[in-house]
TIRO-143643 format. One record per residue: residue number from 1; residue in three letters; x, y, z of N, C-alpha, C in turn. Coordinates in steps of 0.1 Angstrom, whole numbers, plus 5000, padded with zeros to 4 digits. Example, Ala and Ser with C-alpha at 12.3 -4.5 7.8 and 13.67 -1.06 7.14 Angstrom:
BEGIN
k	r	n.px	n.py	n.pz	ca.px	ca.py	ca.pz	c.px	c.py	c.pz
1	ALA	5132	4943	5078	5123	4955	5078	5132	4967	5078 $
2	SER	5128	4978	5071	5137	4989	5071	5129	5000	5079 $
***
This chain:
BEGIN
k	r	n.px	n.py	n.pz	ca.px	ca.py	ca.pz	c.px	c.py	c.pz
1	UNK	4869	5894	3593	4859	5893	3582	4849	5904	3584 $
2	UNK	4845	5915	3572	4837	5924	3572	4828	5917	3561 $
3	UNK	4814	5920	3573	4800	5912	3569	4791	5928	3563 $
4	UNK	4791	5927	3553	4784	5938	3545	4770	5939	3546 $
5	UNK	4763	5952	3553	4746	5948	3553	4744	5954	3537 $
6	UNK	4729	5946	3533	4726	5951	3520	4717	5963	3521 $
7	UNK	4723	5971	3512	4715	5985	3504	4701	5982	3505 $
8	UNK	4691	5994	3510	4681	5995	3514	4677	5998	3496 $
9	UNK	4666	5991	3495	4657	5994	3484	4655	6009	3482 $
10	UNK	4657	6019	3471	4654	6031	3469	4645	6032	3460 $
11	UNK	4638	6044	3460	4622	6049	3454	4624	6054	3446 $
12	UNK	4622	6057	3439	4623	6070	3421	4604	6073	3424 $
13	UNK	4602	6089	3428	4591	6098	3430	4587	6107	3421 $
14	UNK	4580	6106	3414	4574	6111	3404	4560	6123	3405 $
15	UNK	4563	6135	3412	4550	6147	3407	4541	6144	3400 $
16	UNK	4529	6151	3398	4517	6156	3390	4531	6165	3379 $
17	UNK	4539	6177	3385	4548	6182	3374	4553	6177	3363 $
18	UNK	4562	6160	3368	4571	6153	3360	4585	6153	3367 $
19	UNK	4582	6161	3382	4595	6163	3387	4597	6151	3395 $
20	UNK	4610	6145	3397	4614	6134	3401	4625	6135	3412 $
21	UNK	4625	6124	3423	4631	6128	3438	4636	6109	3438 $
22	UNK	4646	6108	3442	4650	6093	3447	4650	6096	3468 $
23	UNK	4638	6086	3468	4638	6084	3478	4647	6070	3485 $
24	UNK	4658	6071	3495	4667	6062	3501	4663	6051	3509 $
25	UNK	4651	6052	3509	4643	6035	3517	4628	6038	3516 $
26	UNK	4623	6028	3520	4607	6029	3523	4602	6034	3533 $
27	UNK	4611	6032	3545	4610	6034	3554	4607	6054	3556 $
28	UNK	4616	6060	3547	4619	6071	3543	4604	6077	3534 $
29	UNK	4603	6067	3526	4589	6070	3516	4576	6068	3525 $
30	UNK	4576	6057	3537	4569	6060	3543	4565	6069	3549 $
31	UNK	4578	6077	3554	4579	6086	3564	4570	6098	3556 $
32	UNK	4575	6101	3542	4571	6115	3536	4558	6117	3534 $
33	UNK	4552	6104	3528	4539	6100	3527	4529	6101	3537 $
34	UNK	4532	6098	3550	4520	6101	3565	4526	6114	3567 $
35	UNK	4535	6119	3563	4536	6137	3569	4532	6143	3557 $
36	UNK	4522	6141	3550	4519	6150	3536	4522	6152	3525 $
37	UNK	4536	6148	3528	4549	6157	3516	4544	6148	3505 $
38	UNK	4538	6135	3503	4538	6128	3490	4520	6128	3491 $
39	UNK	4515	6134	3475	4498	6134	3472	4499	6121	3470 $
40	UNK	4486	6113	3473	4479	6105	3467	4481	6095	3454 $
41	UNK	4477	6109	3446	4483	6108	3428	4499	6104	3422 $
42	UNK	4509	6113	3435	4520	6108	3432	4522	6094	3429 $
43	UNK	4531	6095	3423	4536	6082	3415	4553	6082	3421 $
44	UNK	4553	6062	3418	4568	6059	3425	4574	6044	3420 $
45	UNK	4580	6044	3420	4588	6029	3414	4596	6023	3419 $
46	UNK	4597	6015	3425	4616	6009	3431	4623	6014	3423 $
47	UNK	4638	6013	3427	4647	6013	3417	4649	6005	3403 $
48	UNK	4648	5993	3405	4650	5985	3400	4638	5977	3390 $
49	UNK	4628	5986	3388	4615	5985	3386	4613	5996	3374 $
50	UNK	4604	5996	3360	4603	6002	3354	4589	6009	3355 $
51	UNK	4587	6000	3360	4566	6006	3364	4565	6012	3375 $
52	UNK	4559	6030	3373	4552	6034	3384	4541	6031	3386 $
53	UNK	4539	6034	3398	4523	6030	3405	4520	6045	3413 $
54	UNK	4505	6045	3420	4502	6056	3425	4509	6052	3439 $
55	UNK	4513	6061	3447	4514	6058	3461	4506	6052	3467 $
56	UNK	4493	6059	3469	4482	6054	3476	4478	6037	3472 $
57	UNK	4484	6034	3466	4480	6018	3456	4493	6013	3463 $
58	UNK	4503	6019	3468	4512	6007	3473	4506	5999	3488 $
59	UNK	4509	5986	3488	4508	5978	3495	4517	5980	3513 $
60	UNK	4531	5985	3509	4534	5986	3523	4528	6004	3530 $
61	UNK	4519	6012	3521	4516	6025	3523	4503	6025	3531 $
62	UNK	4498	6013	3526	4482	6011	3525	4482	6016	3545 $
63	UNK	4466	6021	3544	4464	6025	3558	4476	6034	3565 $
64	UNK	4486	6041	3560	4491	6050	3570	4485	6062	3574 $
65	UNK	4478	6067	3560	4473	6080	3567	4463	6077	3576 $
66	UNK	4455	6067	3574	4445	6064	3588	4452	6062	3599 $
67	UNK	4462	6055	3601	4468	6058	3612	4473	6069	3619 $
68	UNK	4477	6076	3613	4482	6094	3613	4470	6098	3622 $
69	UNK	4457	6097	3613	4446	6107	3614	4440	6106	3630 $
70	UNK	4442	6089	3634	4435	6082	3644	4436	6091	3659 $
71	UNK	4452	6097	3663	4454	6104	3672	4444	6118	3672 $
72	UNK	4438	6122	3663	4429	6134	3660	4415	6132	3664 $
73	UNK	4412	6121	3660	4398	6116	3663	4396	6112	3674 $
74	UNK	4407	6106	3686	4408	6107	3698	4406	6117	3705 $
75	UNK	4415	6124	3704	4415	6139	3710	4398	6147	3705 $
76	UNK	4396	6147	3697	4383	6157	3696	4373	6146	3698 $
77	UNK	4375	6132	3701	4367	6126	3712	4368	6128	3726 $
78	UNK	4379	6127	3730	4379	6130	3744	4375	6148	3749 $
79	UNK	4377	6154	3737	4377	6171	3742	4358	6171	3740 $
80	UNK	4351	6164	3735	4341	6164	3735	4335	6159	3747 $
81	UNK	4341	6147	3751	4337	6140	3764	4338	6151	3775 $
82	UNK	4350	6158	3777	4352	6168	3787	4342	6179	3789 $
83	UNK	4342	6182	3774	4329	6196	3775	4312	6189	3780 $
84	UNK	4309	6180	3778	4299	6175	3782	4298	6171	3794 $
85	UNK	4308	6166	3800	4310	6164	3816	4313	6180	3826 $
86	UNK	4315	6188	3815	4316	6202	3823	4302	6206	3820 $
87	UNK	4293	6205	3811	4278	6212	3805	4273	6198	3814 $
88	UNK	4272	6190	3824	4262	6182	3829	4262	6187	3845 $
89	UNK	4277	6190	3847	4282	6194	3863	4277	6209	3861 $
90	UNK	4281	6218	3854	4274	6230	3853	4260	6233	3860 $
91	UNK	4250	6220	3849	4234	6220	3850	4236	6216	3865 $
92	UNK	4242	6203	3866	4233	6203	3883	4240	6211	3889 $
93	UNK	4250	6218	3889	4253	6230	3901	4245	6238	3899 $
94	UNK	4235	6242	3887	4228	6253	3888	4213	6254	3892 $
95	UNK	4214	6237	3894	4200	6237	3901	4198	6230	3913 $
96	UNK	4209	6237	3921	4207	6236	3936	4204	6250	3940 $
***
């Protein structure tokens, strides 16, 4: 007996142009979406759905780019913490 997995939900992607991309899962639309490749404004629909919506308005999108961003804000925290622990050791080595 062959147990058939079901077909992953696909995207229909919609430009500011009018140009249109079928995206093969969400997982995939997620992906393009935190790497840039999809604006804000873009627009997108299930397959099976006649209404686009903005990306940024989808529910499983919501909060990815903050996520993205969070590793950035770390780093130029901690690169800040470092230069200030070298500008405090500096001062008192230079006033011995």
């Amino acid at each position: 007996m062959v147990v058939s997995r079901p077909t992953p939900m696909r995207y229909v992607i919609r430009n500011a142009k009018g140009e249109e991309l079928v995206c093969p899962s969400l997982a995939d639309l997620h992906a393009l979406y935190v790497q840039g490749f999809l604006g804000d404004d873009d627009l997108v629909r299930a397959e099976n759905s006649q209404r686009f919506v903005r990306v940024s308005a989808m529910p499983a999108l919501r909060g990815a780019r903050e996520q993205r961003s969070d590793p950035r804000k770390v780093a130029t925290l901690l690169v800040a913490a470092a230069v200030l622990v070298f500008a405090v050791a500096l001062c008192t080595g230079l006033g011995r």
